[in-house]
C-alpha positions in Angstrom: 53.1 23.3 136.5 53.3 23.6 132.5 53.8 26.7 130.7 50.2 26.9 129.5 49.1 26.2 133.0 51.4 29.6 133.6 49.9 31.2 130.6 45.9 30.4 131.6 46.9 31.8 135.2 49.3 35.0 134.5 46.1 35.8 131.6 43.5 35.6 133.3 45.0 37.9 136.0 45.8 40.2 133.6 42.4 40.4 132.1 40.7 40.9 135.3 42.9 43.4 136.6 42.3 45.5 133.4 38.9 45.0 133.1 38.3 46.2 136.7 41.1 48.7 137.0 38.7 52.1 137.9 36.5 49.9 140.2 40.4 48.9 141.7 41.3 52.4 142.2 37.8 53.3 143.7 38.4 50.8 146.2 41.9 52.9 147.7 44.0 49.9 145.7 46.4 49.0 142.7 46.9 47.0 139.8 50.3 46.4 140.8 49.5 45.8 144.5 47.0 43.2 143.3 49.3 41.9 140.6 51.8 41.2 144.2 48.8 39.5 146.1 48.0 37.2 143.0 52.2 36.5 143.0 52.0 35.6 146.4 48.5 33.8 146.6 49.8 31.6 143.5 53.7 31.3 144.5 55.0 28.4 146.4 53.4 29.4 149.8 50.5 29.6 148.7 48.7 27.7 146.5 51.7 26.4 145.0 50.2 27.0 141.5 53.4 28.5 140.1 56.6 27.6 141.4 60.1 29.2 140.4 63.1 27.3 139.6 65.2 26.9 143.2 68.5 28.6 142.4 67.2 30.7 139.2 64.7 32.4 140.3 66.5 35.6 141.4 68.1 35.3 137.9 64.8 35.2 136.2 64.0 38.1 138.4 66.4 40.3 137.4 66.3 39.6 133.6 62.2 40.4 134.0 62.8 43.5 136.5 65.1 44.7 133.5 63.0 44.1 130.5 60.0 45.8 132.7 62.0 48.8 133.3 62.5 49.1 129.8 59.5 48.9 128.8 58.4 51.7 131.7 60.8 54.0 131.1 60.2 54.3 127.2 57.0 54.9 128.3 57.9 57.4 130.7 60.2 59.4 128.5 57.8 59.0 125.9 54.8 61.5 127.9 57.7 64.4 128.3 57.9 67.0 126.0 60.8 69.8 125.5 58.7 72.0 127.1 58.6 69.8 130.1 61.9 69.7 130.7 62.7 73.5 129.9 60.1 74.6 132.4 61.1 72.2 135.9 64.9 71.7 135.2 65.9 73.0 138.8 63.1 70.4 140.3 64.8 67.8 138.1 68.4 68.4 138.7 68.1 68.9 142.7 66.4 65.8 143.1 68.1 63.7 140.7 71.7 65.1 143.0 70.5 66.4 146.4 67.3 64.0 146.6 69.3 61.4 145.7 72.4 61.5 148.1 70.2 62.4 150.7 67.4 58.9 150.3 71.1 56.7 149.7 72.5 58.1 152.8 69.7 58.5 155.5 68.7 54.4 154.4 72.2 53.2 154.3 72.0 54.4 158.2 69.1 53.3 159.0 70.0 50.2 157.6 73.7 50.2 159.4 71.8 51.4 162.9 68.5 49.1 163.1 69.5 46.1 161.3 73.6 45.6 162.6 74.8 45.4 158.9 78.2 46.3 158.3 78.8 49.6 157.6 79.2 48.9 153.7 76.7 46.1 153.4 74.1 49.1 154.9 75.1 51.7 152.8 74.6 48.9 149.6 71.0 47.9 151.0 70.6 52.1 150.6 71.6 52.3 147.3 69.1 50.0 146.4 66.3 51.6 148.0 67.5 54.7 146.5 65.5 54.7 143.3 61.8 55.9 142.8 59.9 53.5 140.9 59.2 54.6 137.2 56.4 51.5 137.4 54.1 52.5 140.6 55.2 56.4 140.1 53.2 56.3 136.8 50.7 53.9 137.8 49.8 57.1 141.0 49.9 59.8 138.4 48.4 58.6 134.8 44.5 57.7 134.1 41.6 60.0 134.6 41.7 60.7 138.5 45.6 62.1 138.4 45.2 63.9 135.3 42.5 66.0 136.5 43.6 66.3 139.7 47.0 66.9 139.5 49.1 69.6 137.7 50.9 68.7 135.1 54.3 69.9 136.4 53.9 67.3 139.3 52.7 64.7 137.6 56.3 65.2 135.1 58.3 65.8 138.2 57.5 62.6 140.0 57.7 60.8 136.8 61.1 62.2 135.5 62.8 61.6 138.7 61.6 58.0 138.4 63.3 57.5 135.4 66.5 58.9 135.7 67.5 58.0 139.4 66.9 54.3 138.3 69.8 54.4 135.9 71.8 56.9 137.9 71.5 54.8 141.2 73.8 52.0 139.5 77.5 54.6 140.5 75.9 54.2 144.4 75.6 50.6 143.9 78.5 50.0 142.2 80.0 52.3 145.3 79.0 49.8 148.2 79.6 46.7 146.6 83.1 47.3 145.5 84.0 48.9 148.8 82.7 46.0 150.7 84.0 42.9 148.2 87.3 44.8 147.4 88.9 46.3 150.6 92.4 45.3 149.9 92.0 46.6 146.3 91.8 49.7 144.1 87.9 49.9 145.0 87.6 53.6 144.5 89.4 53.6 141.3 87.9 50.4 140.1 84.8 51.9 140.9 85.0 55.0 139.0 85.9 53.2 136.0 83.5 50.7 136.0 80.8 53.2 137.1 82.3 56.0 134.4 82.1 53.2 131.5 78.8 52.1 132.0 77.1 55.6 132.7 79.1 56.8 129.6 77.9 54.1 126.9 74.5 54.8 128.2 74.1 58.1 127.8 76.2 57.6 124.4 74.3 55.2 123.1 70.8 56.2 124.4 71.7 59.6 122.8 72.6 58.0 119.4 69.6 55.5 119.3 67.1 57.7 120.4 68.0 60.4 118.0 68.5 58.0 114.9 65.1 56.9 115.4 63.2 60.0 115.7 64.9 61.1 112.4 64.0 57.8 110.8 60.5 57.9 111.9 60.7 61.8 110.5 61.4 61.0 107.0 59.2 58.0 107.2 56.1 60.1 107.8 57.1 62.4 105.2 57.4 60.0 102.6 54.1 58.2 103.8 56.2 55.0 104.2 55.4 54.4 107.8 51.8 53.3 108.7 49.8 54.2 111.6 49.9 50.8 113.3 53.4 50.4 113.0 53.9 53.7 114.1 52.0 52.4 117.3 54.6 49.8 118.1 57.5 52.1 118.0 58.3 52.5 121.3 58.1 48.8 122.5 60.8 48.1 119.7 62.9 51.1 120.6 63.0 50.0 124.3 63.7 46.4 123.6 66.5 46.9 121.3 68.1 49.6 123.5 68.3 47.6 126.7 69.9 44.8 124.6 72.4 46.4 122.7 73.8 48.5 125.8 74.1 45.4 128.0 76.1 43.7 125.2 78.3 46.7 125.0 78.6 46.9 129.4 76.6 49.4 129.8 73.2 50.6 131.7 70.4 49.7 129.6 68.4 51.2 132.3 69.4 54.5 131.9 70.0 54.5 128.3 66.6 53.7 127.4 65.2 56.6 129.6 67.9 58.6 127.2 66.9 57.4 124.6 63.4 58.2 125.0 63.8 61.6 126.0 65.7 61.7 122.9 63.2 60.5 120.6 60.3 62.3 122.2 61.6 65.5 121.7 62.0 64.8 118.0 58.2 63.9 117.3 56.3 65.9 115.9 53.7 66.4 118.6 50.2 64.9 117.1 52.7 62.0 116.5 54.3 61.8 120.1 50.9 61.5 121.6 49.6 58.6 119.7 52.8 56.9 120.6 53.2 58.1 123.7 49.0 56.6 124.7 50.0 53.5 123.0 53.3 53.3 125.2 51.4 53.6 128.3 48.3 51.0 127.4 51.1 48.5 126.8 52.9 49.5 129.7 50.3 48.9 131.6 49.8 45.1 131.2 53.5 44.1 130.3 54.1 45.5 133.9 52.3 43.4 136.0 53.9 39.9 135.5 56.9 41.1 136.8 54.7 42.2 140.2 52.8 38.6 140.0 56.3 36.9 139.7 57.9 39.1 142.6 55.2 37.9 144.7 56.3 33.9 144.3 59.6 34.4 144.9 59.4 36.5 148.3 61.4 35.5 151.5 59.3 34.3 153.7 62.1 32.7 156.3 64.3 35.8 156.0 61.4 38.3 156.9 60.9 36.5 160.1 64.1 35.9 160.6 64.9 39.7 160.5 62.1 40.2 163.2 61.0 43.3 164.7 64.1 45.3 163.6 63.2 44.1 159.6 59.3 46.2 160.8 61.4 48.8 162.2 63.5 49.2 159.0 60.3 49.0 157.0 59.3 51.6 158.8 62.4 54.5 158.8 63.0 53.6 154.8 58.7 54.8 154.2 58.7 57.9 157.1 62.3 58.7 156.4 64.4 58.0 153.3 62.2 60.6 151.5 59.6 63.0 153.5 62.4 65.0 155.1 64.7 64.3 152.0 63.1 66.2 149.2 61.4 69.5 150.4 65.5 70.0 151.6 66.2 69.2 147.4 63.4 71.4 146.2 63.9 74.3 148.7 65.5 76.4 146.5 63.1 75.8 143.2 60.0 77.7 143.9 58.2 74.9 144.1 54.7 75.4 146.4 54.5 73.9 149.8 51.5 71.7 148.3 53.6 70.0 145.9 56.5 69.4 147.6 54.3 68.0 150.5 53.5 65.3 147.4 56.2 64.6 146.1 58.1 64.2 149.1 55.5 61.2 149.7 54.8 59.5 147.0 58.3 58.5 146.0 57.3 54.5 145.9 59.6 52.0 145.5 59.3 48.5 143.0 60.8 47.1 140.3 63.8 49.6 140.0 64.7 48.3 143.8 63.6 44.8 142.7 66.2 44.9 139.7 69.1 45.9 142.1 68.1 43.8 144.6 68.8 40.6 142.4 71.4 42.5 140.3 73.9 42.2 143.2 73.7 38.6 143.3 76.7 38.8 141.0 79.1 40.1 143.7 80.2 38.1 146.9 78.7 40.0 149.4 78.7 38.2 153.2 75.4 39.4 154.3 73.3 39.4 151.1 70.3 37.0 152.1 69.8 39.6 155.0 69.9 42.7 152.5 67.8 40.8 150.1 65.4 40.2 152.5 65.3 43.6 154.1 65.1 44.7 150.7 62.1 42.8 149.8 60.0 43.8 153.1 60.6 48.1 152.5 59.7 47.1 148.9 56.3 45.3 149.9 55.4 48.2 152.3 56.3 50.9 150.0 53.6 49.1 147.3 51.1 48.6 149.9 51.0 52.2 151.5 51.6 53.6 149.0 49.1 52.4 146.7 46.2 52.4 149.4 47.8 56.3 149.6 47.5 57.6 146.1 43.8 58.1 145.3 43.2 59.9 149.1 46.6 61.3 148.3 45.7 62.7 144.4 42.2 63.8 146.1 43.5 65.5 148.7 45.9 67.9 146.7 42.8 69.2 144.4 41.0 70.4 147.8 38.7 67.3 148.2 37.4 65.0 150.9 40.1 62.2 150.5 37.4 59.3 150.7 34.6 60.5 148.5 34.2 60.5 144.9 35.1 63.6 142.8 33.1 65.2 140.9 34.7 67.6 139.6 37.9 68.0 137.8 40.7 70.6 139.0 40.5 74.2 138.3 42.5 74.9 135.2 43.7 77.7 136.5 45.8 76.1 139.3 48.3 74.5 136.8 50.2 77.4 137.6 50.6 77.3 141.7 52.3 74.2 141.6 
């Protein structure tokens, strides 16, 4: 199929999606878990409309699962204010260390029990399931339903977790693989250096970038030489050039755009954060999905079976255990309400962060990587699907409403406080 074949087909499912995204959530569904089906209802086992290049397309994966991530976390880190992170730090901190540790850890076992991997080559397949999902994390918690329904402070929480345990899940990566290619090495040490240099130029450089640019766009303003619709496309250039210039300098472009958004939010002046900030998200929102609708062609179909009743199994401990028992242990000692931690500690979703490390570690020589791709691939699918089908009940259930009826109302105020 030709590229305007690709274009005619990718567009149109684009345009559909957002012209029917309410009736989509009204219906307990997703764009993103739509934006899959179409992937897979298109992709080669299906009806064959697009199919990916045999021997690039995990490649292609990647570099799209990267750019996507980009362009989500400068979204994310554009909707968080100083005041956001001043007032939830502890929430922030214990589950960016605690939560963290504790998802990488109970998955690399269940990985190393149910599915036989080496111990390693289990502990690997954990650190990429480790990472919340900055892409179906804002898709649950943005738009009219979560912001009325949801406090603010859970809405941030869920979404700042998202975006810095995707760049910070790279050292547990990093971890597994060079422990299981390089046994008769220096693996620690090479780790630590490897791990030190590209967390370190990320948060350099994400620092530097993201505060150059909001003092740029500062005097701009002030001297009236920045107009309103270039103002708009902002964050879109900020993220693009950020994850390119850290990957040529070896570092996480991941992380440092997350950094650097943080960065440059906090410098805006706030009238001006906003309007980039709802910009960010409406073109978030459609440069997001091709990445899902791609996913979808390339999944594996052979592996999944070939896994069998322990790859359901696995499915099944990463969405009922790598999280619900993790985080109310990481939040225990924040004062955060029993409500909200009931929340949080379920909708942790995984997707293209797990996606991008999925394919990223095609570039070491791992023995059992078809099997941890593919296990990979099915927790990620399950994640979308429950959790998606999941989020409206979900949202509606923590205001105090029937799960499966409309609201009508929006939440009291006055409960931004309990949670």
């Amino acid at each position: 199929m030709g590229l305007d074949e690709v274009l005619v087909v990718v567009g149109a499912s684009l345009l559909v999606l957002g012209l029917l995204s309410r009736v989509i959530k009204r219906l307990f569904l997703s764009t993103v878990l739509l934006a899959l089906l179409i992937g897979v209802a298109i992709g080669p086992e299906g009806l064959g409309v697009i199919e990916p290049p045999v021997g690039e397309e995990r490649k292609l994966m990647e570099q799209l699962a990267r750019l996507t991530l980009a362009i989500a976390l400068m979204g994310t880190g554009l909707a968080v204010t100083r005041a956001d992170l001043r007032e939830n730090l502890r929430s922030y901190a214990s589950l960016l260390t605690v939560g963290m540790i504790g998802m990488w850890v109970v998955t690399g076992l269940g990985a190393w029990l149910l599915l036989g991997l080496p111990f390693w080559a289990g502990f690997l397949l954990g650190a990429i399931l480790t990472p919340t999902d900055p892409v179906v994390a804002s898709a649950l918690v943005t738009g009219p339903l979560a912001e009325e329904n949801l406090p603010r402070r859970v809405r941030r929480t869920l979404q700042i977790e998202a975006g810095g345990n995707d760049g910070l899940a790279l050292p547990f990566v990093l971890l597994a693989a060079y422990m299981l290619t390089k046994p008769s090495g220096t693996p620690l040490a090479d780790w630590a250096l490897e791990a030190g240099k590209e967390i370190g130029i990320a948060v350099a450089v994400g620092l530097v970038v993201g505060y150059l640019a909001g003092r740029l766009a500062e005097m701009s303003l002030r001297a009236s030489e920045l107009e309103e619709p270039n103002l708009l496309g902002i964050g879109l250039a900020l993220a693009l050039m950020t994850v390119g210039l850290v990957h040529i300098l070896g570092g996480s472009g991941i992380l440092a755009v997350f950094v650097a958004a943080l960065v440059f939010s906090a410098l805006l002046e706030e009238p001006v954060r906003e309007k980039v900030e709802e910009t960010q998200e409406t073109v978030t929102q459609f440069l997001i999905l091709p990445a899902f609708i791609f996913f979808g062609t390339i999944l594996p179909w052979s592996e999944w079976e070939a896994l069998g009743l322990s790859g359901v199994a696995f499915a099944a401990w990463v969405l009922f255990l790598r999280r619900p028992p993790v985080v109310p242990l990481a939040l225990s000692q924040t004062g955060t309400d029993r409500r909200s931690v009931a929340f949080l500690a379920w909708f942790g979703p995984l997707g293209v962060a797990a996606i991008y490390y999925a394919t990223y570690i095609e570039r070491f020589p791992v023995a059992d990587g078809e099997r941890i791709f593919g296990a990979a691939t099915l927790a990620i699918c399950v994640s979308i699907v429950v959790h998606s089908v999941t989020a409206t009940p979900g949202v509606r259930a923590f205001a105090g409403r029937p799960p499966f009826r409309t609201l009508r109302r929006p939440l009291d105020p006055a409960s931004e406080t309990d949670a």
